[in-house]
N, C-alpha and C positions, 0 to 999 in steps of 0.2 A: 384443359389445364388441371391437375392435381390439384387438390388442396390441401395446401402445406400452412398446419397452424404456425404460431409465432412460439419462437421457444422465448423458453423464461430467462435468458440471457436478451434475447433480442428485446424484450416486453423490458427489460432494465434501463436499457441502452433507450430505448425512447422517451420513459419518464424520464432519464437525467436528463432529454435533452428539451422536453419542457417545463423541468422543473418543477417535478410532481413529485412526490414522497411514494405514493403508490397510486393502483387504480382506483382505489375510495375517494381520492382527491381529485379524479376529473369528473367528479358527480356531483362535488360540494354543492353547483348551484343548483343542484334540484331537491328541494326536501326531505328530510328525512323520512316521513309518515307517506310520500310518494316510492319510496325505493322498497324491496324488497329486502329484509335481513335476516333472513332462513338460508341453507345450501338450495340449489337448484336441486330439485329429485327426475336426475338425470339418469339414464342406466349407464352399466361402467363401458368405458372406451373398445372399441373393435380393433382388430388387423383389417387392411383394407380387404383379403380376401374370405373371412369373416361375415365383414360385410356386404359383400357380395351376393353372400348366401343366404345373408338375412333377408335382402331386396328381392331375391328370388322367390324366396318363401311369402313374402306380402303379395306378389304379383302372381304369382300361384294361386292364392286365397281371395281372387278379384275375376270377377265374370266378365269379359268386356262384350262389345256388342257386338261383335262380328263371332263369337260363339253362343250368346245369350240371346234371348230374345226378352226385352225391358219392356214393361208396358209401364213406366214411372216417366212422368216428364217432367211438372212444377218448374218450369223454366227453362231445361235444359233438355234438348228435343235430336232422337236416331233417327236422322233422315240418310238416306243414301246418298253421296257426295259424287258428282259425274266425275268422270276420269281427264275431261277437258279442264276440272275445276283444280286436282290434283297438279295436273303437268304445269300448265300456266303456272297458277300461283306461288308449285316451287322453281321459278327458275330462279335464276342466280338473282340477274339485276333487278328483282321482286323483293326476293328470298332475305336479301341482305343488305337493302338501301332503308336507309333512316328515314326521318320527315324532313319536310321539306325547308330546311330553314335558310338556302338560299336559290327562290326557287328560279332564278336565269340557270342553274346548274341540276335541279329536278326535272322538267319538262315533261320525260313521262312518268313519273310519282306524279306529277299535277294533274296529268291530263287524266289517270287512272283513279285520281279522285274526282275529277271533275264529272266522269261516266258513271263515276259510283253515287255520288251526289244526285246526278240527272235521273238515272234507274230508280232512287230510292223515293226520291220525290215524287215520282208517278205512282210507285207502286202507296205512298202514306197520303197522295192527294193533298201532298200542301205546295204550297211557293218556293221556301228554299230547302235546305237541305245542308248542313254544314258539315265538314270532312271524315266527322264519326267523334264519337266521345268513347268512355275507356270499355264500360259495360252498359247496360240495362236499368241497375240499382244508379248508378252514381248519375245517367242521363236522366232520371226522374230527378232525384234531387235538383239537379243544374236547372230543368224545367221549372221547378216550382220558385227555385229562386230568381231565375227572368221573369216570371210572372209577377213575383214580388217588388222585381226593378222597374216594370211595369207600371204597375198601381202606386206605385212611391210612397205612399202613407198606410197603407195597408199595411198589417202585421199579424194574418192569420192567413190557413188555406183550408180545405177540408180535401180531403183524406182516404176512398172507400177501403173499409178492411177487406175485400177481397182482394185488393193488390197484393201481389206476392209477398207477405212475410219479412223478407228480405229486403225489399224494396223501401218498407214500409220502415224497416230500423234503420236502412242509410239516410232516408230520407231523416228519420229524427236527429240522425248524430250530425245531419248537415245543419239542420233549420234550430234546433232547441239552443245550442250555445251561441246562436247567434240571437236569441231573443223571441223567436217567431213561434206563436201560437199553432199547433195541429188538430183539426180537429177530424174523427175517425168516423166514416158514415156507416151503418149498418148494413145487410144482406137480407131479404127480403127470401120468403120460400121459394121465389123462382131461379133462384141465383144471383137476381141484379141487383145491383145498390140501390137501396132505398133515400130518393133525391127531395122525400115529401115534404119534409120537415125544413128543406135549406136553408131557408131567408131566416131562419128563428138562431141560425150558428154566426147569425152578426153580418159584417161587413169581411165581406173574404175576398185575397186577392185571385184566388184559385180554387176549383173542384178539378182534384184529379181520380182520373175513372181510369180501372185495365178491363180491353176489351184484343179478345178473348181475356175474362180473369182467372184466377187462380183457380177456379175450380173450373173452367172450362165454359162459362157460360157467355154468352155474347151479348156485351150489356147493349139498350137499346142510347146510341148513341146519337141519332138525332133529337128524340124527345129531351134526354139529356144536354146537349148544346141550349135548345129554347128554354128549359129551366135555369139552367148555370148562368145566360146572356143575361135572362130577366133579372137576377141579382147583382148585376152591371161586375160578374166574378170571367175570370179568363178559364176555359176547357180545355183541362192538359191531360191527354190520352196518349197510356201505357199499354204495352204489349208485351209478349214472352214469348209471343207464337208468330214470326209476321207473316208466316204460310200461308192464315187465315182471310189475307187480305187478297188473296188469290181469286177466293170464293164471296169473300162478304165485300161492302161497301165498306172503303176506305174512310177513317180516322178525319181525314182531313174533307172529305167531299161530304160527312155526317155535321160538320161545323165545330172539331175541334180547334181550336186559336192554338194548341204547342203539341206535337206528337214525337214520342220519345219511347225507346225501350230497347229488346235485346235481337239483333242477330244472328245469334247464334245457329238458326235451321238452314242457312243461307252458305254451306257448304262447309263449314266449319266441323269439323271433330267436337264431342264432349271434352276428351282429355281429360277426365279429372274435374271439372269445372273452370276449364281456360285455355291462354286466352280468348277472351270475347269481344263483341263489338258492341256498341251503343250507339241506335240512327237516333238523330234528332233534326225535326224539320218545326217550321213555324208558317202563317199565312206572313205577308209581304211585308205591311208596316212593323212589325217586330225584327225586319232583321238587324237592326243595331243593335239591340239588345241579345241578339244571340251570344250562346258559352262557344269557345273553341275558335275556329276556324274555317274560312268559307274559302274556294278555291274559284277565280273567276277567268272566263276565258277574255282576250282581249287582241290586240293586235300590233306588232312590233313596228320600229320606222319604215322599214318596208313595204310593211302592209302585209306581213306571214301570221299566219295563226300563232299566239300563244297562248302559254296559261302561269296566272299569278297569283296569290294571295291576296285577294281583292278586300277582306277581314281577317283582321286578328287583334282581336279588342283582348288580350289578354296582357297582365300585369309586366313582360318582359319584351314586349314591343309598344306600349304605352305607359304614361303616367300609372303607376299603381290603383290610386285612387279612382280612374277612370273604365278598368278593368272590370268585365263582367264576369268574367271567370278565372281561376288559377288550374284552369287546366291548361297543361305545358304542351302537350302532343295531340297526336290521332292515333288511331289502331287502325294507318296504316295497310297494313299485309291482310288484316281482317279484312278491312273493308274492299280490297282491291278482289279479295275471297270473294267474298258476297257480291261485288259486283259482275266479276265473269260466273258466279252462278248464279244471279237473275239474268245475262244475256245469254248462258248457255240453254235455260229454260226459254225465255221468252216468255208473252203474256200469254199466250195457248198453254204453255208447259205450265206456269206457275197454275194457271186455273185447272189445268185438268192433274194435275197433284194436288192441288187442296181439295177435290173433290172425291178424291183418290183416300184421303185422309179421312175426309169426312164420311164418308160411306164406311169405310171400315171399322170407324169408330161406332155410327150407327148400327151394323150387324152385332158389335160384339155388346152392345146396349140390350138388340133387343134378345140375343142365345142367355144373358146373367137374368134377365127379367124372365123371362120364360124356364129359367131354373132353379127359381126362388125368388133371387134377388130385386131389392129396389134402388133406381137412380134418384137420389137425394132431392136435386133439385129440377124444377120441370122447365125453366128455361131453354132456348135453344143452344147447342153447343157446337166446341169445333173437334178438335181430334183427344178432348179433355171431359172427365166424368165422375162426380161421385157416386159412388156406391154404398150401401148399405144390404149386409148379407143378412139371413135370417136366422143363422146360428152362427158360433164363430167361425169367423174364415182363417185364422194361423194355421191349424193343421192342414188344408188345403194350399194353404201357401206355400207350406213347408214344402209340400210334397210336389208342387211343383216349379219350386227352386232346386230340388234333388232330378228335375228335369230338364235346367237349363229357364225355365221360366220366370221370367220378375215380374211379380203380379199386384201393381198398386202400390200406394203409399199409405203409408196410414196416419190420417191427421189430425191426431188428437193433443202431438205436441205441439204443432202451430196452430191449432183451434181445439178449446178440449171440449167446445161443446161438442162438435164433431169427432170425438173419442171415437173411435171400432169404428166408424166408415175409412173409406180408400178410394185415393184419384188414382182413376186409371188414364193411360195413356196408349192411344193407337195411332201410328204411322205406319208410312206405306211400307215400311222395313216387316212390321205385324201378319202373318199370313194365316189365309183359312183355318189350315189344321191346327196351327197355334193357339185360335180365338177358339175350336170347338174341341179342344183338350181342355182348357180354363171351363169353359162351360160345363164340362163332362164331372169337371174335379169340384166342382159348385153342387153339381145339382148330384152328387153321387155323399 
């Protein structure tokens, strides 16, 4: 469909017929020193074939990844998407069915979450598994505040800053206007969150820890769980990467109590940054308190297989007040994505891709080290790395971005003590000659 503004005859014809002087008038109840009172500094209006060419020219000036080779991830990760993942997930009655809101009339929406639910749970090692939350950022959030609903009297959680940046501010814009205390753990020269200090940050409902974190490091999550229990706090572990769980021990079989984070590698496109999925799973006695939605299988008067919405503790199928969360839906098509590609890999395929991952990341560690460069932190990692070069590294960048190459991030705006280092990022999309062209333009 077109989009056809409103003309200013039309925009007449609706004030008069609520009885509004003009458009200033249906903002009355918001305050003044909340409204903007300058022009919008908009550029002037297009022909739509104009703009046309203008969008051409933006998409022009954009490297995607089927011509680029990205070595940036920080949450959003070029994995190669199987071709069984494509077909499936677009077909029609996938492609263009809603949630399931009356589900004798979904059956297979239910059932397709019910397999994505059972796949995700095995691969995060917890008990349940609910229908998918919106992203990553907002499934940490929801986490902390179960954990909060939890403890009942509780009003603080702690925090580790290596969680992704991102994470770390939805999680404020959830928890601070509601009253609750953050507090932010430090990073230790290895990479992992320094857990020594805990019991000195009070009485906390929660430590939440991302493993793989932000810089790639894979924090040591059992020792973690036994510190966190010992402060009678719940262990809520986030992720960006969940590829890694391919290779490493599972979130939930280390003794996290909430595991929550992004799907995204799990057959999904970047696009841009969207949309995305957010798993969250918990061990057993918290599933009343789970956010969202829980899909259960059950069995009709007959005695046929079916599947129902066994939970939905949210505010528009219960008392408000009773509601643990206000999230309205699932994602759906995401998560139906992610679950035909965890069964198109299977557990052979996912382990021998994260190791796939991991080894590659390892070679391209050790051609920068042997070219100068040093790895920041000396923890173990997964397909994620800081760097520190020993002159500057731009012009080397440049030059091989004028090659098709993205080489690292540089993270001095979301950590400035980490000014002039760079996360790099290697997946299996990354090839030999790729990794020993970076090398070449490093150590030349």
């Amino acid at each position: 469909m077109r989009y056809l503004p409103h003309t200013s005859e039309e925009i007449d014809a609706m004030l008069a017929t609520v009885g509004a002087a003009g458009l200033d008038e249906l903002f009355a109840s918001v305050p003044s020193d909340c409204r903007v009172a300058r022009p919008w500094d908009l550029p002037a209006p297009r022909s739509e074939w104009e703009l046309n060419d203008h969008l051409r020219a933006l998409a022009a000036s954009m490297g995607v990844d089927e011509q680029t080779a990205v070595l940036v991830g920080a949450g959003s990760y070029h994995h190669h998407i199987p071709e069984t993942v494509r077909a499936l997930a677009g077909r029609s009655e996938f492609l263009t069915s809603y949630t399931p809101y009356q589900p004798e009339m979904a059956q297979g929406t239910l059932q397709a979450i019910f397999e994505y639910q059972t796949l995700t749970a095995r691969l995060l090692g917890v008990d349940v598994v609910n229908a998918s939350m919106y992203d990553g950022a907002s499934a940490l959030a929801e986490a902390l505040l179960m954990a909060l609903r939890v403890a009942k009297k509780k009003r603080r959680v702690a925090v580790a800053k290596a969680i992704h940046p991102h994470y770390r501010a939805v999680v404020r814009a959830y928890l601070q206007p509601a009253g609750f205390e953050i507090v932010e753990l430090d990073t230790l020269t290895s990479g992992r969150t320094d857990l020594g200090g805990l019991a000195a940050h009070g009485d906390l409902a929660a430590v939440a820890l991302q493993s793989p974190n932000f810089f790639g490091v894979i924090e040591d999550l059992d020792s973690a769980a036994a510190v966190v229990h010992r402060t009678d706090a719940l262990l809520v572990a986030a992720f960006t990467e969940p590829l890694a769980y391919g290779l490493f021990k599972s979130p939930g079989a280390c003794g996290a109590d909430i595991v929550c984070g992004e799907g995204q590698s799990f057959g999904l496109p970047r696009s841009f940054g969207g949309p995305y999925l957010g798993m969250f799973g918990c061990k057993a006695p918290f599933t009343r308190n789970l956010p969202g939605r829980l899909v259960g299988e059950t069995k009709d008067a007959e005695g046929r297989r079916g599947y129902v919405l066994t939970l939905a503790t949210r505010e528009q199928h219960i008392r408000r007040e009773k509601a643990t969360s206000n999230i309205c839906s699932n994602q759906g098509l995401c998560a139906l994505t992610a679950a035909i590609y965890m069964a198109s890999l299977g557990g052979t395929g996912l382990r021998q891709l994260a190791r796939l991952n991991y080894d590659r990341a390892e070679y391209l560690k050790g051609l920068l080290v042997r070219a100068g460069a040093k790895i920041v932190f000396d923890g173990p990692t997964f397909n994620e790395f800081v760097v520190e070069f020993a002159a500057d590294f731009r012009p080397a960048r440049e030059r091989l971005l004028a090659r098709n190459i993205v080489t690292g991030l540089e993270l001095g705006d979301l950590y400035p003590e980490l000014a002039g280092r760079y996360l790099f990022c290697v997946t299996e999309t990354i090839d030999k000659k790729t990794m020993d062209t970076i090398a070449a333009e490093v150590a030349a």
